[in-house]
C-alpha positions as CSV (number, residue, x, y, z in Angstrom):
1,X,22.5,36.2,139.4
2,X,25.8,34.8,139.9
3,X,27.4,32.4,142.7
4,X,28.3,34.9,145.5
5,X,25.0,36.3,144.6
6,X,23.3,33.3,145.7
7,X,25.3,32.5,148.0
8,X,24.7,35.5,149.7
9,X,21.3,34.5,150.5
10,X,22.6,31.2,152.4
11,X,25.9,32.9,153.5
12,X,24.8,31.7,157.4
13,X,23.1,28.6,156.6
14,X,25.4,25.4,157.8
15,X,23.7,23.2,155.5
16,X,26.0,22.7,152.6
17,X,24.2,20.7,150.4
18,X,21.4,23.8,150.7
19,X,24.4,25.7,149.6
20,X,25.1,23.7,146.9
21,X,22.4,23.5,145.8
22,X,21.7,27.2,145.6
23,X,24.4,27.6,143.0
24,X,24.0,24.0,141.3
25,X,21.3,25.4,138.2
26,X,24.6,27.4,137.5
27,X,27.2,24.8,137.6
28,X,25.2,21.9,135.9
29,X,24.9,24.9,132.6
30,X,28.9,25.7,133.3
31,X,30.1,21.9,132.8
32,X,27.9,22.1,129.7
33,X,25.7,24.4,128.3
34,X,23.2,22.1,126.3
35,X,22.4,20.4,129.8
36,X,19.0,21.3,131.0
37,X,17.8,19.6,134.1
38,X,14.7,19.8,135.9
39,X,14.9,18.4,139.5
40,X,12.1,20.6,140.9
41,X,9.4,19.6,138.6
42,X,9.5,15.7,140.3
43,X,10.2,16.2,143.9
44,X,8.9,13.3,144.9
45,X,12.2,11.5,143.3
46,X,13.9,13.1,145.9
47,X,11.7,12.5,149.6
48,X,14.1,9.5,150.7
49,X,16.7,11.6,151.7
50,X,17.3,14.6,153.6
51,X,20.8,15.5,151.5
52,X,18.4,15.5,148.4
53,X,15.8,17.5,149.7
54,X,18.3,19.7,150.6
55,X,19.9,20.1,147.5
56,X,16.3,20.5,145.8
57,X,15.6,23.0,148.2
58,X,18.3,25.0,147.2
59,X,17.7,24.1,143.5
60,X,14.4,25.7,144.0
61,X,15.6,28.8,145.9
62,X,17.9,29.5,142.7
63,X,15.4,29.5,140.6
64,X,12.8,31.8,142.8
65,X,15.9,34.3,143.1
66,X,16.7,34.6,139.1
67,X,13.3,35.0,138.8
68,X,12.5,38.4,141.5
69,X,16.0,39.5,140.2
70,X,15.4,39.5,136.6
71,X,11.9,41.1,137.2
72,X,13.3,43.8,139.6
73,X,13.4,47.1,138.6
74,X,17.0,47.4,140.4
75,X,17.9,44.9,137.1
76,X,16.2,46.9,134.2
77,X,17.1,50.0,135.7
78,X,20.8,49.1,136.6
79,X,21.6,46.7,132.9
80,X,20.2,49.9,131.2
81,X,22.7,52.0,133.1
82,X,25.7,50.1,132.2
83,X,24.8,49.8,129.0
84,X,25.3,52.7,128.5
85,X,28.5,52.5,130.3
86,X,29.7,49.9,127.5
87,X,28.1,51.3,124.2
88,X,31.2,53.5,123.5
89,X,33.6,50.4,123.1
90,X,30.7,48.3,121.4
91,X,30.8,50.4,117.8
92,X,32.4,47.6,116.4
93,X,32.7,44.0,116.8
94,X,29.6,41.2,117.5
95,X,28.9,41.5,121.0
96,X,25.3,42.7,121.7
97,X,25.5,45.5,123.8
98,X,22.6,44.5,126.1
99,X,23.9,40.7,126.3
100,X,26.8,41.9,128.0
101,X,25.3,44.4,130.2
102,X,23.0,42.0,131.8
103,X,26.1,39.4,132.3
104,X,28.4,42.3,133.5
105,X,25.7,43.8,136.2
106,X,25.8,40.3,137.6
107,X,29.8,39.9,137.6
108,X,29.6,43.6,139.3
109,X,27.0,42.5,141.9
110,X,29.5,39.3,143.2
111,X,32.8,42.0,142.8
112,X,31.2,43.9,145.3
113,X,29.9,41.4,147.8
114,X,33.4,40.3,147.7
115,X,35.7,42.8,148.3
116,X,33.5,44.5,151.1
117,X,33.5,40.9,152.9
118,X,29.7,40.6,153.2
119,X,30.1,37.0,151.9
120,X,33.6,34.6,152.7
121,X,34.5,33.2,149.8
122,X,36.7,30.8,151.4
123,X,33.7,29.2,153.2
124,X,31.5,29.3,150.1
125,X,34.5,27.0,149.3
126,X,34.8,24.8,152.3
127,X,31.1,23.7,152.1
128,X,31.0,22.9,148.1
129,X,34.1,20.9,149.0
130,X,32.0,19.1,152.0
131,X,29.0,18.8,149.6
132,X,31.0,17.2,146.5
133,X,29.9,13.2,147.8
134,X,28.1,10.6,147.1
135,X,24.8,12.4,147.9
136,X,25.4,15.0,145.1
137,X,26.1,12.1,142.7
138,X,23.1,10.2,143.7
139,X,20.9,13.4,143.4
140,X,21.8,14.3,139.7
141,X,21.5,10.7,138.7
142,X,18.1,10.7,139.7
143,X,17.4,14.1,137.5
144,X,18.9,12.7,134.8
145,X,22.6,14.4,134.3
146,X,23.6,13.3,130.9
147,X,27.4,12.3,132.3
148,X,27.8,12.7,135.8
149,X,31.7,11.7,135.3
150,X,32.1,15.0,133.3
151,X,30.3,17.1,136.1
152,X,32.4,15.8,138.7
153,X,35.7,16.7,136.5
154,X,34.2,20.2,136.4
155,X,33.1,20.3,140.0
156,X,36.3,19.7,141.3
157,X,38.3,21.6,139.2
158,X,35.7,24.7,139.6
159,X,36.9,24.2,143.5
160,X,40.5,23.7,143.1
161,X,40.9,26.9,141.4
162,X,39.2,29.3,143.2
163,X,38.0,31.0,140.7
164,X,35.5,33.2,142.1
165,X,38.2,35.0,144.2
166,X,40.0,36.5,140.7
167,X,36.4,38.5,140.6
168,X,38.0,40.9,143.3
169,X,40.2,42.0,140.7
170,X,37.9,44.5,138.1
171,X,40.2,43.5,135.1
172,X,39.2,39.6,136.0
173,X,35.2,41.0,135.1
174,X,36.9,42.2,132.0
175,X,38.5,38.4,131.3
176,X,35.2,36.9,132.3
177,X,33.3,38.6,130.1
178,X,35.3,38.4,127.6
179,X,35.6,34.0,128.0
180,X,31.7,34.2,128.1
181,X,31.3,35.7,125.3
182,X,34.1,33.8,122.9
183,X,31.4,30.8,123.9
184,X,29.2,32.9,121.0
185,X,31.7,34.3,118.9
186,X,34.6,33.8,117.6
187,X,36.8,36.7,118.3
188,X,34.4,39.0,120.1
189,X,36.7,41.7,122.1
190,X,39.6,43.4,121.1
191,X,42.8,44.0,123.3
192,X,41.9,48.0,123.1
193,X,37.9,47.5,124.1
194,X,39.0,45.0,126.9
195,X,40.6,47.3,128.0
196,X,38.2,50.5,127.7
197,X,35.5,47.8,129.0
198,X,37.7,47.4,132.7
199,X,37.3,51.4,132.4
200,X,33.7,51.3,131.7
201,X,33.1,49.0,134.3
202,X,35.3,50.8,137.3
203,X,32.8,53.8,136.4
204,X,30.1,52.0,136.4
205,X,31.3,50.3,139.7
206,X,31.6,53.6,141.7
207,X,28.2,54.7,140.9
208,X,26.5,51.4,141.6
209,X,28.7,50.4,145.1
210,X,26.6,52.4,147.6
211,X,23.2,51.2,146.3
212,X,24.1,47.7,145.3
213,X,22.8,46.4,148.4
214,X,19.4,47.2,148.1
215,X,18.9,44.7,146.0
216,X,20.0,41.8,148.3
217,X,17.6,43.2,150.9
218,X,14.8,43.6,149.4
219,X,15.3,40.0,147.5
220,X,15.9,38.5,151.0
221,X,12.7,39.5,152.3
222,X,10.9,38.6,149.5
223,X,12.6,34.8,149.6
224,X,12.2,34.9,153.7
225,X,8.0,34.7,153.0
226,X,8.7,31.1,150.6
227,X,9.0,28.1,151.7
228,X,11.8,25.4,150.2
């Protein structure tokens, strides 16, 4: 899942660092990929304070979610769907078909919460900005961030630009996609498939918009019965 798509699940919680927290797994591999950190398997590190906790908590709900979304049938059934959405502009070139179906379907997922308003972006916003302090840099010292300097550049930069509000736009999917995938290869879209993928995706998009939402609600009843 992506970052509205977590969010969505803490969309009326007032505790930011929770909020944070639920999209931190995803920031930490954004500022670089190599990083892999492991707060929740020593959560004992992090019992002296209540912004930790908090931020665990939310680590911990991130990972729960990825996990009942990528075993969901919604996922297999839906990435098969698009898939074949995108195979057409796929006959040539490196990108794996599959690899960007299961990145797209989650691009798709935070399009939709967005423009249909059932998350605010802006306050998604407001609380990282709130969160971004001395608690957050204190946490991922203690889980071992390889250059905490470097995350904060990220961090703020990741806030300053909005970026999550270009998704609204279904030629920004196309651009996302696209930067994900230069991360593997070299050169991996052409100008024409980026722009028969927007096309594939808008199709795709119409079908999917009036069941997307089942997959929230099933995925926040499941995460309502554990405890962080």
């Amino acid at each position: 899942m992506n970052f509205l798509s977590h969010y969505y699940f803490e969309r009326n919680n007032p505790d930011y660092y929770m909020v944070l927290g639920v999209v931190l797994p995803d920031l930490v591999k954004n500022a670089h990929k190599d990083w892999n950190l492991n707060p929740q398997k020593s959560p004992q590190l992090f019992s002296g304070s209540s912004a930790h906790m908090s931020l665990l908590k939310g680590w911990e709900k991130h990972l729960e979610a990825d996990r009942i979304f990528h075993s969901s049938a919604f996922f297999k059934i839906q990435t098969a769907a698009l898939k074949q959405h995108i195979l057409p502009v796929l006959t040539s070139g490196p990108v794996k078909p599959f690899f960007l179906a299961h990145i797209g379907l989650e691009l798709i997922l935070d399009h939709l919460l967005s423009i249909t308003t059932l998350v605010n972006v802006d306050t998604f916003y407001q609380q990282l900005t709130t969160a971004n302090a001395a608690e957050l840099d204190s946490f991922l010292t203690i889980a071992g961030i390889p250059d905490l300097d470097r995350f904060k550049h990220f961090l703020s930069e990741f806030i300053k630009s909005r970026y999550l509000l270009s998704y609204q736009k279904s030629e920004n999917i196309t651009y996302a996609l696209n930067r994900i995938c230069m991360r593997l290869w070299a050169n991996p879209l052409t100008d024409i498939q980026l722009q028969e993928l927007t096309i594939a995706i808008n199709s795709f998009k119409e079908q999917l918009a009036s069941a997307y939402l089942s997959i929230f609600v099933s995925m926040e009843s499941e995460l309502s019965m554990k405890t962080f």
